[in-house]
N, C-alpha and C positions, 0 to 999 in steps of 0.2 A: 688817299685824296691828294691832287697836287697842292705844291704850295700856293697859299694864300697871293704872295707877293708876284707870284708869275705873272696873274691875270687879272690884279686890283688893276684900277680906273680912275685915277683921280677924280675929284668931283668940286665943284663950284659950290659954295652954301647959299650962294642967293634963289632968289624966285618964292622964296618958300609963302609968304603971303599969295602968289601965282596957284600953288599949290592947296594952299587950304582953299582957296577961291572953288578952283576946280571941285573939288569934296562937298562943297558946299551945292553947287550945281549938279553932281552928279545923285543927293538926297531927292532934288527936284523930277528926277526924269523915273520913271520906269526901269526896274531891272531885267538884264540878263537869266533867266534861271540857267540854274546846274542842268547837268546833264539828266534825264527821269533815271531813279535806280536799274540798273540792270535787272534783268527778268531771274527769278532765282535760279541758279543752278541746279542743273538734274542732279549733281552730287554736292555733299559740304565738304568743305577743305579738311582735310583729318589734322589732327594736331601734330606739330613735328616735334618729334621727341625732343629735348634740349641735348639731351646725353649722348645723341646721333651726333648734333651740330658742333659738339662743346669735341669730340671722339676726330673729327674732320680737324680742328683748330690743334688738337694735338699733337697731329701729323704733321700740320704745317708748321709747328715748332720744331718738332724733331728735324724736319727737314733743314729749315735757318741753323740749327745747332748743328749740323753733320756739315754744314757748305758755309762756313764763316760767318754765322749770325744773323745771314740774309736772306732776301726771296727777292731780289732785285733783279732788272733788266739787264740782262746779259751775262748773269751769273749762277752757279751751277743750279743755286738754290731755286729758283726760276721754275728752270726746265724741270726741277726734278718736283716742281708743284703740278707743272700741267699733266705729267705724266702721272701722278697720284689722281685729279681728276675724272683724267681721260680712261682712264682705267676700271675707276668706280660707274661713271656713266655708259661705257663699251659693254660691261659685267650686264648695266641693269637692263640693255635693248634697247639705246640711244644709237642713234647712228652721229659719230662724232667726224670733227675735220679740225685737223689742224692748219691755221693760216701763218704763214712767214711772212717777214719785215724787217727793213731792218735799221735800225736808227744806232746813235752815238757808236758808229762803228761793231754794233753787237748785232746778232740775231735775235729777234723776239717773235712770240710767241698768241697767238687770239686761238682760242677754242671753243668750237661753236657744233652746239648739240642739239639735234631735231630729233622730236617724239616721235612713233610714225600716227599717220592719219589728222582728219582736221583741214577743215579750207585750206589751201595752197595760196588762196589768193586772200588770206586775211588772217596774218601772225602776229601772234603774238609772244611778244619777247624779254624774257628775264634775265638782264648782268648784272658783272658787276668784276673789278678790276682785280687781279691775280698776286699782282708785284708788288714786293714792298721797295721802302726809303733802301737804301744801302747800310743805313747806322742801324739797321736793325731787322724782328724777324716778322713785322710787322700784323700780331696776331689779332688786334681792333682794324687797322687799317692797310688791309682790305680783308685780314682772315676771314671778319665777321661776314659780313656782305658775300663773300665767295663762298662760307661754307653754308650759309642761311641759303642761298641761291642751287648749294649743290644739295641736300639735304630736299628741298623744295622737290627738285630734279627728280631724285632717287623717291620719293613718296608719290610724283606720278605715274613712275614703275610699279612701284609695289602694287598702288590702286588700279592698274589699269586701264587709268582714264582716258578716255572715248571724246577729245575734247570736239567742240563745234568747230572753233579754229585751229591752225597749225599750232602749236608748243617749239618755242626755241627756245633756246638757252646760250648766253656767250659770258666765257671767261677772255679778259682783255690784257694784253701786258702793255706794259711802259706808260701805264697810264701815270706813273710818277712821275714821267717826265715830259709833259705839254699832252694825253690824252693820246697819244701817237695810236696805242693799237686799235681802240673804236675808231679813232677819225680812217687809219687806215681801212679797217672792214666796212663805212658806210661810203666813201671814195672809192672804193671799188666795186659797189654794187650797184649794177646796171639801173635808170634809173624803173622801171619796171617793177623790180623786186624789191626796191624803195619802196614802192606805192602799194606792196604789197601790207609791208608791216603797219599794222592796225593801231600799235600802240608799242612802248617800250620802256619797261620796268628797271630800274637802276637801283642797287644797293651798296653805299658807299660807307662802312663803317656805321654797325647797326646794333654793339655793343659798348660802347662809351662807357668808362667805370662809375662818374659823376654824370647819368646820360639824361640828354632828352627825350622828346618824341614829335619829331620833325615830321613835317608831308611835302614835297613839292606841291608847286601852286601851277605846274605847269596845265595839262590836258586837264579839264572839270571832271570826267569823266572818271579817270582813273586817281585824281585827289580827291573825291567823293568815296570812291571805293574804300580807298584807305581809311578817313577820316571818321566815314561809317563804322568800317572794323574797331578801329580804338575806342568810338564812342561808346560802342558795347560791352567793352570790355569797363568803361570808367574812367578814361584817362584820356586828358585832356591830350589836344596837339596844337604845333604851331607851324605858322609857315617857316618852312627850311629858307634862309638866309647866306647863313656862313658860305657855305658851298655852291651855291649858283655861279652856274659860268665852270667852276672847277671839278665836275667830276665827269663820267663819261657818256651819259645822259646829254650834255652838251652840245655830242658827236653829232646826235641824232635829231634832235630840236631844230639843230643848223641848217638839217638840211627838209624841213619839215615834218618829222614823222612826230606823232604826241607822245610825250615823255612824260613819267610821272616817276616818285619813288622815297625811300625814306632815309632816315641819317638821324644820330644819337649826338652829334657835337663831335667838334675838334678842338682848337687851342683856343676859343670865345669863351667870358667868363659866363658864368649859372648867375645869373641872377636872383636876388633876394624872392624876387615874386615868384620864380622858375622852380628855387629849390621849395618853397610851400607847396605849391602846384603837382610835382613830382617827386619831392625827396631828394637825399643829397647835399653837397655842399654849395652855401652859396660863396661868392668870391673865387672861388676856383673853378678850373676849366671845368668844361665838359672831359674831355683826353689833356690829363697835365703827360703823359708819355706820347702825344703825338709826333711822329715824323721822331721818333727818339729811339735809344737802345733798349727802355724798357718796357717798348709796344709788344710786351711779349705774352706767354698765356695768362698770366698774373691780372693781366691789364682788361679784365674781362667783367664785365654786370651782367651776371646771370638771367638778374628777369627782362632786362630789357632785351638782352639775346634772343630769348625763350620768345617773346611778344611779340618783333621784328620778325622774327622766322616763322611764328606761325600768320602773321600779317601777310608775308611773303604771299605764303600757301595759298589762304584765302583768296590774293589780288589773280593769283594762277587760275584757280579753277573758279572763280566768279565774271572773270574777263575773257578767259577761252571758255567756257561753257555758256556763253548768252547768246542767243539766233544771231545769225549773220544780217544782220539788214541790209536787203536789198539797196541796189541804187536807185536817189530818185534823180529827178531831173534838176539839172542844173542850171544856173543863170549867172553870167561870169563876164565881167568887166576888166579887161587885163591893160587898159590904159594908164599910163604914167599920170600921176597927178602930185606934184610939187607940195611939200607942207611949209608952210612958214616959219622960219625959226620964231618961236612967242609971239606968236600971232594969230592972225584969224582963224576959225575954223574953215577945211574946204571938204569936199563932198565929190565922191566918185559914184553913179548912177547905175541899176540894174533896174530894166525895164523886165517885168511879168507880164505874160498877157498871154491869153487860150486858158485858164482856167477857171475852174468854177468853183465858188465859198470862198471861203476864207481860209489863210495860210495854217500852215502846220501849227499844234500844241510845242513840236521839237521842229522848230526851222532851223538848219543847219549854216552859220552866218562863218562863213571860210576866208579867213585876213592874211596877208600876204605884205605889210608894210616893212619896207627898209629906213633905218633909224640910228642913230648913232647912241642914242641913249633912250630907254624904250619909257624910263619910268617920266617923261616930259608926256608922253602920250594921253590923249581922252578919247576913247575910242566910243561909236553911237553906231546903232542902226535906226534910222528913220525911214518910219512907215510910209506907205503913201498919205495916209490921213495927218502925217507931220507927227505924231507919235513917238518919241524916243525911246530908244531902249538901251542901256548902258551898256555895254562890252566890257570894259576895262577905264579903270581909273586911274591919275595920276600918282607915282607913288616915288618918293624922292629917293628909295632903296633900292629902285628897282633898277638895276646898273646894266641888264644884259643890253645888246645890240637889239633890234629888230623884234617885229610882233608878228609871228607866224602859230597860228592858233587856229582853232573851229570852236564858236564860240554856239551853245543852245538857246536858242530862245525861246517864250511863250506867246505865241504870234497869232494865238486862235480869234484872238478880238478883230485882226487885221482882214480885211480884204485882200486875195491873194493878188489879184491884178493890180499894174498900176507900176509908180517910181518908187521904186524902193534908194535908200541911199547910207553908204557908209561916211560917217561924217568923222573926222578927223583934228585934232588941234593939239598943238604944240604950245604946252601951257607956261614955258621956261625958257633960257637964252644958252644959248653956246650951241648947241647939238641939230644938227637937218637931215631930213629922210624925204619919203615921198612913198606913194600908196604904190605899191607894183602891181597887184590884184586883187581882186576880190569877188568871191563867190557865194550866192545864193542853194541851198541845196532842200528841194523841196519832195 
């Protein structure tokens, strides 16, 4: 994972009464529902051995130990990861490609693996970044993530699976240093085959030795997947924090595709609640060897390994195996509309009309706002009958840029005809954006 300090934000502490305000109003209104469960899988995710995943991490030690202690961008250790990979994935009847780039004077490395069969026009995709620190041979971060991802990979080989959707897979280099390899493979994809990808799974350090059980809170769809999986299991999760904005997941968000994925902790301490909850110490990190020389095989929690990888599995074949859903009809307002730094709410308008009953149980409510600080936001969809339905709420954590999202709603009380409206407020001072688009999908 990059460093923390790259892509921290300062932040103003005021407004916060703004904020509770907000929270207070958003109890008032109608929610948002999650995504409905995906339709079960024709198959269940098999369990991924640990001893496969723990046998991959082995390797990428050995490797660090034979090339100066590293798996760094631009250094031998590197290369001589993607080519252990590319190797196992070519073996299992992946069709693989290597992509070039090339930053801090060095060549690096993206490798990116397709299953065959599966929509073409509806992929789905599992990373997660290749390269460690330079001070070390980084076997939590990114071993874990890359070998839970390749391990994942190789169990769709063996099963044979027949998914609904396309299967991709990409391992990323130089993501230690600014995200360079995703950003370069989603900057160079047409934007066409953008609009292909369905969703995009991220694994960024996924055995933490004091670890959590983190979920992004990005796409509802694919943090419901997940948060179901763990629920089953007994164990509790939380929204991933540490890492927003920093891992490669990012790449992908930015340029709208839904991103979801999980993470064990980096250098943020366990809290006293955290280690009851999970186990472990409290006071001390999640990774006290993060970004260090002794991110080595040592540095490894077995069952969270074990849980993370088979989490992986699950999100694979619960997410490529559910019906393609057709497209419906759209209704799309792409007019600029100004938000007010802390100020009033305003409202961008989509007119329905030619249909009959009332709106979808899953109305697909598609946001498109640019923002300087997203967690000032209170996002609504209002009904024609004046009806609020919540989106998203203000949240003083929430540090990313911009709200690009499809958000589900329960809209079957609603009359489908009529002004629908996304209502918008900026509930805090310093930060302006304004609505770019927003779309209805019925």
């Amino acid at each position: 994972m990059t460093p923390h300090l790259k892509l921290s934000i300062p932040r103003r502490t005021a407004a916060a009464a703004a904020l509770a305000l907000a929270g207070l109003l958003a109890s008032a209104a109608p929610s948002a529902t999650a995504a409905p469960a995906a339709p079960a899988p024709a198959l269940a995710a098999p369990d991924i051995p640990l001893a496969n995943v723990k046998a991959h991490l082995t390797e990428l030690q050995s490797i660090a130990t034979a090339n100066g202690g590293n798996r760094a961008h631009g250094r031998a250790g590197y290369k001589a990861s993607i080519d252990y990979v590319k190797a196992k994935l070519d073996a299992a009847g992946f069709t693989t490609s290597l992509q070039q780039f090339t930053t801090s004077g060095a060549t690096g490395y993206n490798l990116i693996a397709d299953w065959p069969g599966g929509d073409a026009n509806s992929v789905v995709m599992a990373g997660a970044h290749l390269d460690s620190v330079s001070s070390g041979a980084g076997i939590n971060d990114n071993g874990s993530g890359s070998a839970g991802t390749l391990e994942t990979a190789l169990a769709v080989s063996r099963a044979q699976l027949k998914p609904v959707k396309h299967l991709r897979f990409g391992w990323w280099g130089a993501e230690e240093l600014g995200l360079v390899g995703s950003k370069y493979y989603v900057n160079n994809l047409p934007a066409a085959e953008r609009s292909k990808i369905a969703g995009y799974l991220n694994f960024d350090m996924i055995g933490s030795p004091n670890p959590g059980y983190f979920v992004y809170d990005d796409d509802p769809t694919i943090e419901k997947t997940f948060k179901d999986y763990f629920a089953g299991l007994g164990v509790a999760t939380e929204i991933e924090t540490e890492g927003d904005g920093r891992s490669d997941h990012a790449s992908f968000k930015n340029v709208g595709i839904p991103v979801g994925g999980l993470f064990t902790g980096a250098s943020r301490t366990k809290s006293s609640a955290q280690a009851q909850k999970w186990g472990g110490t409290a006071g001390q990190a999640f990774d006290r060897c993060y970004h260090s020389s002794c991110d080595s095989s040592t540095n490894i929690n077995d069952t969270a390994l074990d849980r993370n990888s088979d989490a992986i599995a699950h999100a694979v074949w619960a997410l490529s195996t559910e019906p393609t859903v057709p497209p419906g009809d759209i209704y799309e307002n792409a007019a600029d509309v100004a938000i007010p730094d802390n100020g009033a709410a305003v409202t961008s308008t989509v007119t329905v009309s030619g249909r009959t009953g009332n709106a979808p149980a899953a109305l697909k409510v598609g946001v498109d706002v640019k923002h300087t600080w997203r967690g000032d936001l209170v996002l609504d969809l209002v009904a024609p009958d004046g009806t609020a339905y919540r989106l998203k709420s203000a949240s003083g954590s929430d540090s990313a840029d911009n709200v690009i999202a499809t958000y589900t709603v329960n809209a079957s009380s609603e009359t489908a005809n009529g002004a629908w409206k996304l209502r918008v407020q900026d509930v805090a001072a310093q930060d302006t954006g304004y609505i770019d688009s927003w779309k209805l999908t019925f």
